[in-house]
C-alpha positions as CSV (number, residue, x, y, z in Angstrom):
1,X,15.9,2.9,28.7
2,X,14.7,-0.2,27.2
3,X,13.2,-0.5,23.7
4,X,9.7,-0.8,25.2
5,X,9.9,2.3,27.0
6,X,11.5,4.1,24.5
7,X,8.1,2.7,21.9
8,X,5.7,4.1,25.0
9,X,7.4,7.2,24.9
10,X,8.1,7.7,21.0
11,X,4.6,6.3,19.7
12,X,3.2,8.6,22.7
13,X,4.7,12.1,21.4
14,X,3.7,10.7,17.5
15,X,0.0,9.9,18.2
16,X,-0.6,13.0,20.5
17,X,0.9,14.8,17.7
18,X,-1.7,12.8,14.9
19,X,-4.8,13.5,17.4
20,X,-3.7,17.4,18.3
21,X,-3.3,18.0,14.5
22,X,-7.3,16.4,14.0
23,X,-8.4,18.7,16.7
24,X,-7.1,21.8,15.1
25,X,-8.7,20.5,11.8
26,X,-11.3,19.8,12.1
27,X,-14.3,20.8,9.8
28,X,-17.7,21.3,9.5
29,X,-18.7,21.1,5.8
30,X,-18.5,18.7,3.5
31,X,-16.1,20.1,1.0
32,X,-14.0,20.3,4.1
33,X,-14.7,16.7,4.8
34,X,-13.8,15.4,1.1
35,X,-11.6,17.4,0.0
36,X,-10.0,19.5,2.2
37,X,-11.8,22.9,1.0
38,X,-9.1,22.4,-2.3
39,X,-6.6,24.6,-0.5
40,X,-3.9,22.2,0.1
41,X,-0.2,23.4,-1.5
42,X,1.2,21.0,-4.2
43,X,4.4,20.1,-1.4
44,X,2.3,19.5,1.0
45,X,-0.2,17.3,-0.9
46,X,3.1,15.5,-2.4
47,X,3.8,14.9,1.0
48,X,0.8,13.2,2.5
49,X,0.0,11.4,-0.8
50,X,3.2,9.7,-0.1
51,X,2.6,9.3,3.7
52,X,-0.8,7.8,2.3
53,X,1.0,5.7,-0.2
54,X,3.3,4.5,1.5
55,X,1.3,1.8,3.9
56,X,2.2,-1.2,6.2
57,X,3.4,-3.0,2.7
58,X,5.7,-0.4,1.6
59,X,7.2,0.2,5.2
60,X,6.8,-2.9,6.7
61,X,6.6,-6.1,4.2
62,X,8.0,-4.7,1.0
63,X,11.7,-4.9,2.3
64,X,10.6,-8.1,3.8
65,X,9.1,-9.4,0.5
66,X,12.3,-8.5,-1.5
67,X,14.8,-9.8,1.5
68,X,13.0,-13.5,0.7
69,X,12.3,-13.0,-3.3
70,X,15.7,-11.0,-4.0
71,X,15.8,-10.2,-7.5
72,X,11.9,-10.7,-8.0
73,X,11.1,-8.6,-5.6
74,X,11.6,-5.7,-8.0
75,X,8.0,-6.0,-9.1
76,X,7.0,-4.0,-6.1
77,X,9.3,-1.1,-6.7
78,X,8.8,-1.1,-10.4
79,X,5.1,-1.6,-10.4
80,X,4.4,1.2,-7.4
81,X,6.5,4.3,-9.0
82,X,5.8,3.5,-12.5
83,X,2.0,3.7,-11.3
84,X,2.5,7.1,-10.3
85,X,3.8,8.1,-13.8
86,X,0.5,7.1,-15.5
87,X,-0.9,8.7,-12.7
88,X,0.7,12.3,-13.9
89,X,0.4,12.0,-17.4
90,X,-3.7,10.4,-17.8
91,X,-5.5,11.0,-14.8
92,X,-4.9,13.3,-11.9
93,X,-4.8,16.7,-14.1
94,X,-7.9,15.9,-15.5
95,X,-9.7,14.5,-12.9
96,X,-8.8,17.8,-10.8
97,X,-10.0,20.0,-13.6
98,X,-13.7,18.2,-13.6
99,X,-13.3,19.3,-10.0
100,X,-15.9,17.8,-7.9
101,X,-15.8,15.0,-4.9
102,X,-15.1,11.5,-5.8
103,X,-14.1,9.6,-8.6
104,X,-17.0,7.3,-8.7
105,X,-18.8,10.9,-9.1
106,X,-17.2,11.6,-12.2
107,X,-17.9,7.9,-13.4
108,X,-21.5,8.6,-12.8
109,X,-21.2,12.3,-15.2
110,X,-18.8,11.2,-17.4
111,X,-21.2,7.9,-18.2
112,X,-24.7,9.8,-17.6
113,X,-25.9,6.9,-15.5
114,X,-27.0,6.2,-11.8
115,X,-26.0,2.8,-12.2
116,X,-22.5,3.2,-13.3
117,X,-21.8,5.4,-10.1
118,X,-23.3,3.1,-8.4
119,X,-20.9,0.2,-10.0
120,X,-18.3,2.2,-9.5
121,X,-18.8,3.2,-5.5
122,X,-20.0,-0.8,-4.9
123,X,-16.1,-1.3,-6.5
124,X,-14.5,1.7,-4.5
125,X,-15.7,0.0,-1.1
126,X,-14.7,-3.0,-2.3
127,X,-11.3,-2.4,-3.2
128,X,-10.7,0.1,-0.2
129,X,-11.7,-2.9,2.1
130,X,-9.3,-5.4,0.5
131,X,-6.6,-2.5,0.9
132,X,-7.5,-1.6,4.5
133,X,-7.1,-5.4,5.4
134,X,-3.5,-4.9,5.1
135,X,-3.1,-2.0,6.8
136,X,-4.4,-3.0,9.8
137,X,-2.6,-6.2,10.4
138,X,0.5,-4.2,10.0
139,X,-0.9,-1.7,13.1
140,X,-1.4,-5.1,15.1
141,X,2.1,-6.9,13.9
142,X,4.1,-3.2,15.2
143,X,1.3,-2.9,18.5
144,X,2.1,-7.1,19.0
145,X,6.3,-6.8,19.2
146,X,6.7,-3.4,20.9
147,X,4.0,-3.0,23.4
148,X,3.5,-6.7,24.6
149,X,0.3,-7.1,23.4
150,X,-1.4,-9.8,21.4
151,X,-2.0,-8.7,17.3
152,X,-5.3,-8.8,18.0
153,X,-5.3,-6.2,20.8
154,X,-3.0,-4.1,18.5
155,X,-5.6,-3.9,16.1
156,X,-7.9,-2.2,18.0
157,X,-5.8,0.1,19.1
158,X,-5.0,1.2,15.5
159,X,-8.3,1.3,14.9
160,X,-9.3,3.5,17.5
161,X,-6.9,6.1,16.8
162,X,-7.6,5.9,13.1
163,X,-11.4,6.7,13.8
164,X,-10.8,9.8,16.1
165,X,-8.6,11.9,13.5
166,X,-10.3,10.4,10.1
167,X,-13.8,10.8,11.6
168,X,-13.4,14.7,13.2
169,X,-11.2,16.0,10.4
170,X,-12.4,14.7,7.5
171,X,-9.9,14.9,4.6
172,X,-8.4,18.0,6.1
173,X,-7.5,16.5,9.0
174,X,-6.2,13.3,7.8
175,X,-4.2,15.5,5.2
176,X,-1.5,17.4,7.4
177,X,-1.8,14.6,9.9
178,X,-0.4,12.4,7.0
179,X,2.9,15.1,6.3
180,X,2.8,14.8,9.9
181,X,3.2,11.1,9.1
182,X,5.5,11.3,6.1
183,X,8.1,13.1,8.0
184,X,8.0,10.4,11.1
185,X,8.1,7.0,8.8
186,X,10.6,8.8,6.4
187,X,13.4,9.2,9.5
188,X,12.3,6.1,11.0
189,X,13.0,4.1,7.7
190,X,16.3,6.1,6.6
191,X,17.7,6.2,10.2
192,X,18.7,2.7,11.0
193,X,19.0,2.0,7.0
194,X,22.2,4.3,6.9
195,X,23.0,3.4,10.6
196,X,23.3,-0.7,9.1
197,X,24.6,0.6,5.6
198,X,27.9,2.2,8.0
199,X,28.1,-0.9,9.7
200,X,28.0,-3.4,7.0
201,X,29.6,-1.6,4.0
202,X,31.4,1.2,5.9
203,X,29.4,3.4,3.5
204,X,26.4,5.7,5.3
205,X,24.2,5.8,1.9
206,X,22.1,2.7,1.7
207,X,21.6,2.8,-1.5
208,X,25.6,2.9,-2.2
209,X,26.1,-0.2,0.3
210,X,23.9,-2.1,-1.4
211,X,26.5,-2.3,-4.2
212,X,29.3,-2.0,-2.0
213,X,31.5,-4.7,-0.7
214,X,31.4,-6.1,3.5
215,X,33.2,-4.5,6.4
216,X,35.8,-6.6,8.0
217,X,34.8,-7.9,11.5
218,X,31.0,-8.7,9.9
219,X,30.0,-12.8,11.1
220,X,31.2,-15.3,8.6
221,X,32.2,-13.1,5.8
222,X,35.6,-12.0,4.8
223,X,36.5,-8.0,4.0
224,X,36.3,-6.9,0.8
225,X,33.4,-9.5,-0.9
226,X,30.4,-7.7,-2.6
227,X,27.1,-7.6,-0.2
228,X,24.9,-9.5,-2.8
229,X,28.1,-11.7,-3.7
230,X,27.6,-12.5,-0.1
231,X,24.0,-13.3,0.0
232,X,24.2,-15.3,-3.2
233,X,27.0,-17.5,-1.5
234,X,24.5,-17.6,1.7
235,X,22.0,-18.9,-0.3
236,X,23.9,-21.2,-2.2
237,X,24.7,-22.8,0.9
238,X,21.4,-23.2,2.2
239,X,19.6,-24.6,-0.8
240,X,17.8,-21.2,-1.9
241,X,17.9,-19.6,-5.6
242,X,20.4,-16.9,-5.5
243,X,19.4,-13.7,-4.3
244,X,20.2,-11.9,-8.0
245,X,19.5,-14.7,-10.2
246,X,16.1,-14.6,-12.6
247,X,14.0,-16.6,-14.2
248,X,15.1,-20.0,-12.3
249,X,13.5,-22.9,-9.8
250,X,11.9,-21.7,-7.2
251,X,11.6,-17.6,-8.5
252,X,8.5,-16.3,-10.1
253,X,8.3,-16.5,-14.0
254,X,8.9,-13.5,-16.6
255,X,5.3,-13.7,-17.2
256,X,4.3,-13.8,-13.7
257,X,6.5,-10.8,-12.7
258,X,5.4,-8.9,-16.1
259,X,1.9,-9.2,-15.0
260,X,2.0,-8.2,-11.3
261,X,4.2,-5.7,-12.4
262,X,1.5,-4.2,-15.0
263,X,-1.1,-4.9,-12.4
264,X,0.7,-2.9,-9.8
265,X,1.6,-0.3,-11.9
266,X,-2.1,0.7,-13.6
267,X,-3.4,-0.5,-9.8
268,X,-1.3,2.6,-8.5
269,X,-3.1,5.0,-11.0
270,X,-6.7,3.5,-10.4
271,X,-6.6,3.5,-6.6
272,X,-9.7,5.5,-5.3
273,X,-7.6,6.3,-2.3
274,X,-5.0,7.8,-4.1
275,X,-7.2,9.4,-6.9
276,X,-9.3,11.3,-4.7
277,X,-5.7,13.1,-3.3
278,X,-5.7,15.0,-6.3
279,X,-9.4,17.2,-5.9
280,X,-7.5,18.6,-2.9
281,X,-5.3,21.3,-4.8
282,X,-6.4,24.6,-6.1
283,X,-6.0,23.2,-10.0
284,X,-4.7,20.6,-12.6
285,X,-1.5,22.3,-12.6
286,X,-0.8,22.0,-8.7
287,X,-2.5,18.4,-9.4
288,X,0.3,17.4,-11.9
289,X,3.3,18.9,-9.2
290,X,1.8,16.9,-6.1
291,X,2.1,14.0,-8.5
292,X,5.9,15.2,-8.7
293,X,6.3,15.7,-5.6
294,X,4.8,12.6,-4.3
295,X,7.4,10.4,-6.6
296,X,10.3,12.2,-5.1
297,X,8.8,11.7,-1.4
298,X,8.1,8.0,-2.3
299,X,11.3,7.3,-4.1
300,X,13.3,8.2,-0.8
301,X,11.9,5.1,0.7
302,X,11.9,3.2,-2.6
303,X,15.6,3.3,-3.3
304,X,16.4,2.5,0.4
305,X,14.0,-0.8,0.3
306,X,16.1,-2.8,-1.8
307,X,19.4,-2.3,0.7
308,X,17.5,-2.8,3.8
309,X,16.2,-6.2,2.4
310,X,19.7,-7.1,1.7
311,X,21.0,-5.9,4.9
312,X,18.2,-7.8,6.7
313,X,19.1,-11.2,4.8
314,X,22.5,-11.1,5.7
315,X,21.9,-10.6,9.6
316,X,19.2,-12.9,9.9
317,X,20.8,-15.8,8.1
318,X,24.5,-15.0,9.7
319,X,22.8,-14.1,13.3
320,X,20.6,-17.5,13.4
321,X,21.5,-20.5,11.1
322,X,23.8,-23.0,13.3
323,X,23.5,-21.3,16.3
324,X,22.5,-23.2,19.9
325,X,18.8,-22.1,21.1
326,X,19.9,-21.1,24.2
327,X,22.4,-18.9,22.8
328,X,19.8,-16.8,20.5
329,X,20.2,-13.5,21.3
330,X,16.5,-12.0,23.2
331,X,14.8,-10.3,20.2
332,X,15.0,-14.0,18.8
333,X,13.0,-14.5,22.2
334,X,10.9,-11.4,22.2
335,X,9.8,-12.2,18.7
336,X,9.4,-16.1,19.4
337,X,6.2,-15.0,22.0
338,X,4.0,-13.1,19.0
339,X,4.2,-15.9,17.2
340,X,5.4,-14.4,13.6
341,X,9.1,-16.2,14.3
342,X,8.4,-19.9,15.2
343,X,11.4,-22.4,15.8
344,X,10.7,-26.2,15.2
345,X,13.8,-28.1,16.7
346,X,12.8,-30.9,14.4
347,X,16.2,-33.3,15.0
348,X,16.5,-32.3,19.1
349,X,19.5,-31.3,18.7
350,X,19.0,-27.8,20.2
351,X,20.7,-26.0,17.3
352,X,18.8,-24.5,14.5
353,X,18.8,-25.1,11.1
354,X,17.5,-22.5,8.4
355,X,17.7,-24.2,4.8
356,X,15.0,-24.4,1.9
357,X,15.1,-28.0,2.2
358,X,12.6,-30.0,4.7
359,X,14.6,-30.3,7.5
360,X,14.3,-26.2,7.4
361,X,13.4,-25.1,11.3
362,X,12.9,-21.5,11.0
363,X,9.6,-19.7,10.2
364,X,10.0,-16.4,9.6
365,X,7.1,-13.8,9.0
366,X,8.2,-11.6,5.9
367,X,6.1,-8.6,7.8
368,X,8.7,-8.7,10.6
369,X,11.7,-8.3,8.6
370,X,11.8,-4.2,8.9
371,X,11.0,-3.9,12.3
372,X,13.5,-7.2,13.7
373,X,16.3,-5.2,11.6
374,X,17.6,-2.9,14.1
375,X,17.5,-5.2,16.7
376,X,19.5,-8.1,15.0
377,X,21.7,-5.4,13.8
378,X,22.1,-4.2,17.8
379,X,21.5,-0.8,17.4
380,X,20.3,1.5,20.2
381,X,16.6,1.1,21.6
382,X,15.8,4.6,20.6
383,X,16.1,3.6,17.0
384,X,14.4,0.2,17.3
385,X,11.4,2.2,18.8
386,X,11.8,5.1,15.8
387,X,11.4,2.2,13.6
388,X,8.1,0.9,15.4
389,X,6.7,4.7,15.9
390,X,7.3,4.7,11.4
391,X,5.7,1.8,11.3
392,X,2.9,2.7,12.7
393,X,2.9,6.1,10.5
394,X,2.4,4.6,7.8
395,X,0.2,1.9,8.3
396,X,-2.2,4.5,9.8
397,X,-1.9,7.3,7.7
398,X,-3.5,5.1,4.6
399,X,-6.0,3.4,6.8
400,X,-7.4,6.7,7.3
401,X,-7.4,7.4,3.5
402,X,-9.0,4.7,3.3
403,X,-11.5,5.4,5.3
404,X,-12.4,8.6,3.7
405,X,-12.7,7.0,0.4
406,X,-15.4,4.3,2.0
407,X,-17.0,7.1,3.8
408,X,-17.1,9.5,0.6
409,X,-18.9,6.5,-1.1
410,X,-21.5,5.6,0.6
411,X,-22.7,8.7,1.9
412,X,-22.0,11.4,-1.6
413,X,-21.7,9.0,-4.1
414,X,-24.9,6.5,-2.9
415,X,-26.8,8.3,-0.8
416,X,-26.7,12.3,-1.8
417,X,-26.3,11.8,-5.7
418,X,-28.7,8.5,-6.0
419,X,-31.2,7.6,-2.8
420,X,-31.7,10.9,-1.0
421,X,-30.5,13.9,-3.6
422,X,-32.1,16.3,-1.9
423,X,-30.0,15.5,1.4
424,X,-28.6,18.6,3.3
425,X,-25.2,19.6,3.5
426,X,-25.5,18.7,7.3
427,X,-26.9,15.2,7.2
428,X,-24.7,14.8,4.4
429,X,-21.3,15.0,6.8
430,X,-23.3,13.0,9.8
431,X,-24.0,10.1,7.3
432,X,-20.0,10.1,5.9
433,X,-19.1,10.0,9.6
434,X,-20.9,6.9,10.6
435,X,-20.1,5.6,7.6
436,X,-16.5,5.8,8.6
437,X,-17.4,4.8,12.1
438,X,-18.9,1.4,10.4
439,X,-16.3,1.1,7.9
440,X,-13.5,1.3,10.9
441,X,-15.0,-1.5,13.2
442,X,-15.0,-3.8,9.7
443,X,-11.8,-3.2,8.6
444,X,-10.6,-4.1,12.6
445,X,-12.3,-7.5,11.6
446,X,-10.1,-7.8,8.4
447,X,-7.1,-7.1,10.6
448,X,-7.4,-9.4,12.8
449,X,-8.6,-12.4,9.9
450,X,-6.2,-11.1,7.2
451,X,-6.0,-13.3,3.4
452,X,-2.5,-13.4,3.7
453,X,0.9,-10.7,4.3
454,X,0.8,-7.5,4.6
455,X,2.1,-6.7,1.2
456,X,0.0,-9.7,-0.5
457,X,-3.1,-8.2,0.6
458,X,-2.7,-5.1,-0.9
459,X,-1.2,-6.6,-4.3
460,X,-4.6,-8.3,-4.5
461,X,-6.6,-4.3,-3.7
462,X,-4.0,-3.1,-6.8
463,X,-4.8,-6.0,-8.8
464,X,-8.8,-5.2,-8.2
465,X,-8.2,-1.6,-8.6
466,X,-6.6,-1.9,-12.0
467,X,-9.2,-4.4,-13.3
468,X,-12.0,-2.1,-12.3
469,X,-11.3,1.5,-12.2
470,X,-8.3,2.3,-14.6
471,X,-10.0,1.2,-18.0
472,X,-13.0,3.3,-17.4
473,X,-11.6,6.5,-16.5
474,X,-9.1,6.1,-19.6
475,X,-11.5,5.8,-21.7
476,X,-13.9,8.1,-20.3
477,X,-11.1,10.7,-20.3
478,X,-10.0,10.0,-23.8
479,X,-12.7,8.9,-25.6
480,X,-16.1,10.4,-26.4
481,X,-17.8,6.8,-27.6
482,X,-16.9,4.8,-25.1
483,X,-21.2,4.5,-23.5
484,X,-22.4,3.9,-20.0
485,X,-22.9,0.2,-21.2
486,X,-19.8,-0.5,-21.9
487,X,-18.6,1.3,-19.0
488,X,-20.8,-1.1,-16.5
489,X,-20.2,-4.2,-18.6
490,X,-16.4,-3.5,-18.4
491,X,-16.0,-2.7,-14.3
492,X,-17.8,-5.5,-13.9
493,X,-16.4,-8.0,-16.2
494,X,-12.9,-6.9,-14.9
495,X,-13.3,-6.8,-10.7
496,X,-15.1,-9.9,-11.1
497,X,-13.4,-11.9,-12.9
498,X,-10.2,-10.6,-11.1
499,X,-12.0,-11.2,-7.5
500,X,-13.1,-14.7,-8.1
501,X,-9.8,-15.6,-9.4
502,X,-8.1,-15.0,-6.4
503,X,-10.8,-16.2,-4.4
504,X,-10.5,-19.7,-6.1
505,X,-6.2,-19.6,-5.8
506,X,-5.9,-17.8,-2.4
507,X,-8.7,-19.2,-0.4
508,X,-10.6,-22.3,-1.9
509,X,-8.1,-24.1,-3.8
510,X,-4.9,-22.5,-1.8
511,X,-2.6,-25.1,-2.2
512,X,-2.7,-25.7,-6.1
513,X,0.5,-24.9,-7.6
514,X,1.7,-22.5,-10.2
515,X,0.9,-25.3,-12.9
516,X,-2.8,-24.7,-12.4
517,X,-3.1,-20.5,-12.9
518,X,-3.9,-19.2,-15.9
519,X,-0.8,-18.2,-18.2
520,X,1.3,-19.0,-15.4
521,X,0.2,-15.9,-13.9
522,X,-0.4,-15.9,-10.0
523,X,-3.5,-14.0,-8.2
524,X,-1.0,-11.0,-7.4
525,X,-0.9,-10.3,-11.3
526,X,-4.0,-11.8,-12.3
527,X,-5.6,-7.9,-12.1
528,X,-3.7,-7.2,-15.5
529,X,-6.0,-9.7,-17.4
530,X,-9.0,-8.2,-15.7
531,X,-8.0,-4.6,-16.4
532,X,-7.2,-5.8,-20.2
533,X,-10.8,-7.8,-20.0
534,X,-12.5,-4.4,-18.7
535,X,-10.9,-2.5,-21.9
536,X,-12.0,-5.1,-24.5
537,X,-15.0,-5.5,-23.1
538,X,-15.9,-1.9,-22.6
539,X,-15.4,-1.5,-26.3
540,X,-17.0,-3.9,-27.8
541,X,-20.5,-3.1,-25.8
542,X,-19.8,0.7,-26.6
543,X,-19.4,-0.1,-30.7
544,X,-23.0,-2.1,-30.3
545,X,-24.9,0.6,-28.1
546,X,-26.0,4.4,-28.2
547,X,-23.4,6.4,-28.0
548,X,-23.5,8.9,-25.1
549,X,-25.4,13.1,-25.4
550,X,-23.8,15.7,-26.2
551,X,-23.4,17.0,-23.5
552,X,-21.2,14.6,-22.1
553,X,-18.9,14.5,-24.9
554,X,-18.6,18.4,-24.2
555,X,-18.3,17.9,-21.0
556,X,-15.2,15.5,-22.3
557,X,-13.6,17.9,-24.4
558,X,-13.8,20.7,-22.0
559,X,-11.7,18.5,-19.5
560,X,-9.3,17.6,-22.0
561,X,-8.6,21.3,-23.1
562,X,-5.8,23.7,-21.4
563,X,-8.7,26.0,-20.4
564,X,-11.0,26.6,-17.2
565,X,-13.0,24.0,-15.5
566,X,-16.5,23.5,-17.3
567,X,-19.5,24.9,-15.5
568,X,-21.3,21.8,-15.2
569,X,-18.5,20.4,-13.1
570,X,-19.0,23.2,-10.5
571,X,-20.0,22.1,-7.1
């Protein structure tokens, strides 16, 4: 069969899988909706906290990032597990023992304000929308390549599924869909990686043939040379840094790749999508194993990314550069007509050049670097429609997070605990529903007009998310001074600041060179001054204003202390 049947019939089985799994979970109250009625074992919450994790960057465009950046491109796996170890150790325990809905509810507690939950939901939406952005141009780049159909169109399609499953099932239903989702992107990603691995190394673990030396019969390169000796003498040869080299022309700075790594990292463990995970278990204890148990599910695919970029290097620039047009193999072709690999015979000569110098004639989209693989590798259909089907996994599976967490906002955090309080469990639920029904049809628009790659994008929701979120539920977790003040002043300062910055360097002024950013640092890191900005700030106001009652500095010590949850945080 070709590789677009095999995607009709692969992505068919997957998504009647996703929408069966919605039917059968679907709920009709709101802890249901939120929170999965707090029933959901530690595994399996491990499970689809990495499914929800792990989006269209980390499946799609994190290889692809790495494959262009090489050594630099260790930001992304540094900065996404690390995030997950703050994440254990300050804030999902303790967030599960306060036990209600939504982090920008326990803001709103914690702070004794309206106006801080407020801040803090206006921030949620805002950073869940600059995430879903993402996520939704990887549905349409998978949809665009394997199904024949414009991005555009691909979009929609994502989003139409997305809404049916996030929509009837709440959180419960988007939970076990997403293990449903772990376990399809986890094969899809390991199965061609070890399939390549054997072919390239002669070794079946990725993660051993990135450090092992090239097969004999492989294009260009003689048995018995290390994999990244080859790439750096691939680069060499076409003008680009070498792939393991640091700190030189044309790579990112140490403070640059210190910053977006910090900004990555506290991102992780402010990330309202991934916060909100953690109300699903029965208690702190199964909070603090699902946070365990997500890092081993996440570091499968994290320890395989590097070697698949490296893999995907080598073919690309051994399969294409020199080669006649005519004699480009048909993915070149197939992936030529969605316009994310453009050819610009610049000297007529009919043979194409790929160099970092300005006679370069290949554009390649980093996005398509994971799902090309297979094919420029030759393997079997079935594996380069496994590949699209994982793809897909993952980008919907935190869309639909995503979703919930933009749904949970505006209808418990703005409308039940501020406008209408006296809201019914009923209307409740219909309100979070069409507020996912709205929130789906924008983040379609952002998928289709997306600021940049897949895995830029959501560097810039981490960057927002630790400038806004992480500061103020440190400090409201291990502090009792810290006031609501100083809580607002601090979110504020922080996304702000951190928004506009990337703003200015991304959209208004995009062309304006590393010289002009502050520190050296680029809009992907710029989120570590703004979280750093939300801390200083947040204490200073707090030292000058009234420090908060009583009863929410109990309500502080309870959460911190190894005993049962407080009665106030009952729901």
């Amino acid at each position: 069969m070709s590789v677009q049947t095999w995607t009709y019939l692969l992505v068919g089985i997957t998504f009647a899988l996703y929408i069966g799994i919605a039917i059968w979970s679907r709920v009709a109250s709101t802890a249901g909706f939120y929170v999965a009625g707090r029933g959901v074992p530690a595994v399996a919450n491990g499970m689809a906290t990495g499914a929800d994790w792990m989006s269209a960057a980390s499946f799609l465009s994190m290889a692809g990032l790495i494959s262009f950046m090489g050594y630099s491109g260790a930001i992304y796996l540094m900065g996404w597990t690390g995030g997950y170890v703050l994440l254990a150790l300050l804030l999902a325990p303790y967030l599960r023992k306060y036990g209600k809905f939504t982090t920008s509810e326990f803001v709103g507690d914690r702070y004794h304000s309206d106006a801080a939950r407020l801040v803090a939901a206006a921030c949620t939406i805002f950073v869940s929308f600059t995430y879903i952005a993402g996520q939704m141009r990887g549905v349409g780049v998978v949809f665009s390549r394997f199904l024949e159909v414009d991005v555009d169109r691909g979009v929609y399609i994502g989003t139409a599924l997305v809404f049916f499953y996030a929509v009837m099932g709440g959180m419960k239903g988007i939970t076990y869909t997403q293990v449903a989702q772990y376990c399809v992107l986890i094969v899809a990603y390991l199965v061609p990686a070890i399939a390549i691995s054997s072919q390239m190394t002669g070794n079946p673990i990725p993660q051993l043939g990135f450090g092992g030396t090239m097969q004999s019969g492989q294009a260009g390169t003689p048995a018995g040379v290390f994999l990244l000796e080859t790439l750096d003498q691939l680069h060499r040869e076409l003008g680009f840094p070498e792939y393991t080299a640091a700190w030189v022309a044309g790579k990112k700075s140490m403070i640059d790749v210190f910053a977006i790594t910090l900004a990555l990292m506290v991102g992780t463990a402010g990330l309202p999508h991934v916060l909100i995970r953690f109300y699903t278990v029965r208690s702190a204890r199964a909070a603090r194993w699902s946070a365990l148990w997500a890092l081993v599910f996440i570091g499968l695919l994290y320890t395989t990314a590097p070697a698949v970029a490296a893999f995907a290097r080598v073919n690309l620039i051994q399969t294409l550069d020199g080669k006649a047009y005519s004699e480009l193999p048909q993915w070149f072709s197939s992936w030529e007509t969605t316009g994310l690999l453009v050819f610009e015979d610049k000297d007529g000569d009919g043979v194409l050049r790929y160099s970092a110098g300005a006679d370069n004639e290949l554009t390649v989209d980093r996005d398509i670097m994971v799902l090309a693989n297979p094919e420029i590798a030759e393997l079997p259909a079935w594996v380069v429609a496994l590949v699209a089907a994982g793809g897909l996994a993952a980008a919907l599976s935190t869309a639909a997070g995503l979703l919930l967490v933009i749904a949970s906002a505006i209808s418990h955090d703005v409308c039940k605990s501020v406008l209408l309080p006296k809201l019914s469990a009923e209307r409740e639920l219909t309100i979070a529903r069409c507020a996912a029904g709205v929130a789906v049809v924008i983040a379609a628009y952002f998928g289709v007009n997306p600021p940049g790659f897949v895995a830029q994008v959501v560097a810039f929701a981490f960057g927002l998310a630790a400038s806004s979120f992480f500061p103020v539920l440190v400090l409201g977790i291990f502090t009792k001074t810290t006031t609501k003040a100083g809580a607002i002043s601090g979110m504020l300062t922080g996304i702000l600041f951190t928004a506009s910055y990337i703003v200015w360097f991304r959209l208004l002024q995009p062309d304006a060179g590393s010289d002009a950013w502050l520190f050296g640092i680029s809009p992907e890191g710029i989120g570590a001054v703004g979280m750093l900005l939300n801390f200083a700030v947040a204490l200073v106001v707090s030292r000058f204003t009234e420090p908060p009652p009583q009863e929410v500095q109990d309500l502080v010590e309870e959460i911190r202390l190894p005993r049962a949850a407080p009665a106030a945080a009952e729901h």
